[in-house]
N, C-alpha and C positions, 0 to 999 in steps of 0.2 A: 816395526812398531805397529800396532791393531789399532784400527779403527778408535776404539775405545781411548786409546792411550794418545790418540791424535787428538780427539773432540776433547777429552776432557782433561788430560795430564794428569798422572799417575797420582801426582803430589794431591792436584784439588779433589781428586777422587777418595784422597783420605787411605790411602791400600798404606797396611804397615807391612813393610819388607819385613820380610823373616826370612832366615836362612831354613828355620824348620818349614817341611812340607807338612801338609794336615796331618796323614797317615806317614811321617816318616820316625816317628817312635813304632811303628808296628812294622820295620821293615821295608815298607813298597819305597821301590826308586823314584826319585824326585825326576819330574818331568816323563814319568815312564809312558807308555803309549800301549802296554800291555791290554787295557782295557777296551782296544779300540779291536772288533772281532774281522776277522781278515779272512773273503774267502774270495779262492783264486788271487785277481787284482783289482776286486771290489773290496772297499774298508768301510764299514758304519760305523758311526759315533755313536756314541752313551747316550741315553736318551735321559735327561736331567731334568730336576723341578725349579721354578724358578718363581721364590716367594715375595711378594710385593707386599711393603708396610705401609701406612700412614700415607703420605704425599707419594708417594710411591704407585701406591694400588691407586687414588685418586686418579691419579695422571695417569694412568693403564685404564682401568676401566676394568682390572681385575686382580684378584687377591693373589692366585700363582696359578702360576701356567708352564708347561714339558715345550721343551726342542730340545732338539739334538746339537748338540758340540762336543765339539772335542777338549774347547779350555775356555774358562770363565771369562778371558776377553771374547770367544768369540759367542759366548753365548747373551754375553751383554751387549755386541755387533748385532744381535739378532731381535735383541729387545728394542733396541734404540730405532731399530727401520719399524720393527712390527707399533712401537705404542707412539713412535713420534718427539717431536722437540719437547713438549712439555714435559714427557717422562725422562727427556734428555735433560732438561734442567734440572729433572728433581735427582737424578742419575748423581750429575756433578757435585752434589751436595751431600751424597751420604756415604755412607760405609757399607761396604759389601761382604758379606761372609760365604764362607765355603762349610757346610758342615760344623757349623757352631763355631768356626775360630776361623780370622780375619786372612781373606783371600788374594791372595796372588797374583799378577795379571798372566803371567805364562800358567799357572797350574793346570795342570791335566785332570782330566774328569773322567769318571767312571758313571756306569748306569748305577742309574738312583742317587747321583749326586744331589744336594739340595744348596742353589744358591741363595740368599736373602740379601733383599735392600734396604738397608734401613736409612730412612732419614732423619737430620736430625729431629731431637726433639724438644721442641718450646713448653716454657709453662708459664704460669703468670700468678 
């Protein structure tokens, strides 16, 4: 289990299980690693966007920002050390999407993936 799924439990992080993968009406194998480029016995990861909403981008200090992963928990591992506990609370609050439709914690990434955080949203 990631980081992610330790600090904040899959459940309060709001991820809806799906059996469908984002891209798996087009084909691509679910959990495939295809996208990660291999040469010799150096591997690099997908270089991904990662977009911050509302309490989100507040608590960041920025609207969206690229790192390299290879899957949406590790690329939320990577936000949670880079922006801190407060983007860690606003983290455990919202809903996370992969490419328009609701993310996975194992999913696999490709270059130009776009993750978004949305928290919720109040009105009055």
């Amino acid at each position: 289990m990631g980081a992610v799924a330790k600090a904040l439990g899959w459940q309060t992080w709001k991820v809806i299980a799906s059996a469908r993968h984002r891209d798996g009406e087009h084909g691509r194998a679910v959990g495939s690693l295809a996208d990660a480029t291999t040469i010799g016995s150096i591997t690099s990861m997908p270089t991904v966007t990662i977009r911050l909403f509302a309490g989100a981008r507040e608590a960041a200090g920025v609207g969206s920002t690229q790192t390299e992963a290879s899957s949406v928990a590790e690329a939320l591992d990577w936000a949670m050390a880079t922006f801190g506990d407060g983007f860690t609370a606003v983290l455990a609050a919202s809903r996370v999407w992969l490419n328009g439709e609701p993310a996975l914690e194992g999913a696999q990434l490709s270059a130009g993936d776009e993750i978004a955080v949305l928290p919720p949203v109040s009105g009055g």
